[in-house]
C-alpha positions, -999 to +999 in steps of 0.1 A: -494+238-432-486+260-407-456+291-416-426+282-406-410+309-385-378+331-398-345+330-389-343+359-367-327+371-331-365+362-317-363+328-332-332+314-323-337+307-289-362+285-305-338+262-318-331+226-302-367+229-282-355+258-265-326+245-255-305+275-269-324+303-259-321+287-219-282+277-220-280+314-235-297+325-204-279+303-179-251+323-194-266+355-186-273+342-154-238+329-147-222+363-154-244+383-131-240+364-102-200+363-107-208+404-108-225+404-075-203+379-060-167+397-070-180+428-073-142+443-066-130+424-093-133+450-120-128+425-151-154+421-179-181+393-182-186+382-213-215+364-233-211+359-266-234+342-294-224+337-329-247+324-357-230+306-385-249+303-415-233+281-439-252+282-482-257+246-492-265+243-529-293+227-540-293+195-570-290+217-598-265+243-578-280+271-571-290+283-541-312+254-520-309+268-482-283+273-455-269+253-426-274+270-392-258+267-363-248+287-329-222+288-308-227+302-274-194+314-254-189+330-217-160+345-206-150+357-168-118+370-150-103+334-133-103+328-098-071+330-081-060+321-048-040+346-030-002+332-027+007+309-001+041+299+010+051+259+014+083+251+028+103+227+006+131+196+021+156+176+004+152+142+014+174+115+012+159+086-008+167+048-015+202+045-031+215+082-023+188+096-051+175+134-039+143+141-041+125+179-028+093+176-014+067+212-006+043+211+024+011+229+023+010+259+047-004+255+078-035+281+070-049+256+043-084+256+061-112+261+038-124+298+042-143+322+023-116+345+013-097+314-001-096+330-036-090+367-042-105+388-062-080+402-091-089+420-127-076+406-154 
């Protein structure tokens, strides 16, 4: 039988087919690209992977193995739009009842500086 490999930081991409080690990398992936496309946006990009390793007791109690497990996280500054003011009317409705209504402004067009670049 062929050795089964140890847990280890080479290994763990291993797990799931591969499957972690290439969402850990999309991560990666992600993060840069935010960097180079908000590269004014001084806030931290953040990967994170935790291993949780969890003793499971054999038949008799002692010591049989562990569970493992990973948890991969990202973290980046949000996107926010810049602010945009919309004019607001009272309106009249059925039976006397008020209701307030906003209208978009009238530079709602899609464009490329449509959200700014802020730190958190």
């Amino acid at each position: 039988m062929p050795e089964r490999p140890k847990v280890t930081i080479e290994n763990i991409g291993r797990l799931q087919k591969g499957v972690v080690g290439h969402e850990f990398n999309a991560l990666i992936r992600d993060a840069l690209r935010d960097c180079d496309d908000r590269p004014t946006n001084s806030g931290a990009r953040k990967v994170g992977m935790e291993v949780i390793l969890t003793p499971v007791a054999d038949d008799a109690g002692g010591a049989g193995g562990v569970d493992l497990q990973v948890k991969l996280t990202s973290k980046r500054p949000p996107l926010e739009s810049r602010k945009h003011f919309a004019k607001t009317i009272c309106l009249s409705g059925p039976g006397g009842q008020e209701t307030v209504e906003a209208f978009m402004p009238p530079d709602t067009a899609d464009t490329p500086d449509m959200f700014e670049q802020t730190a958190e």
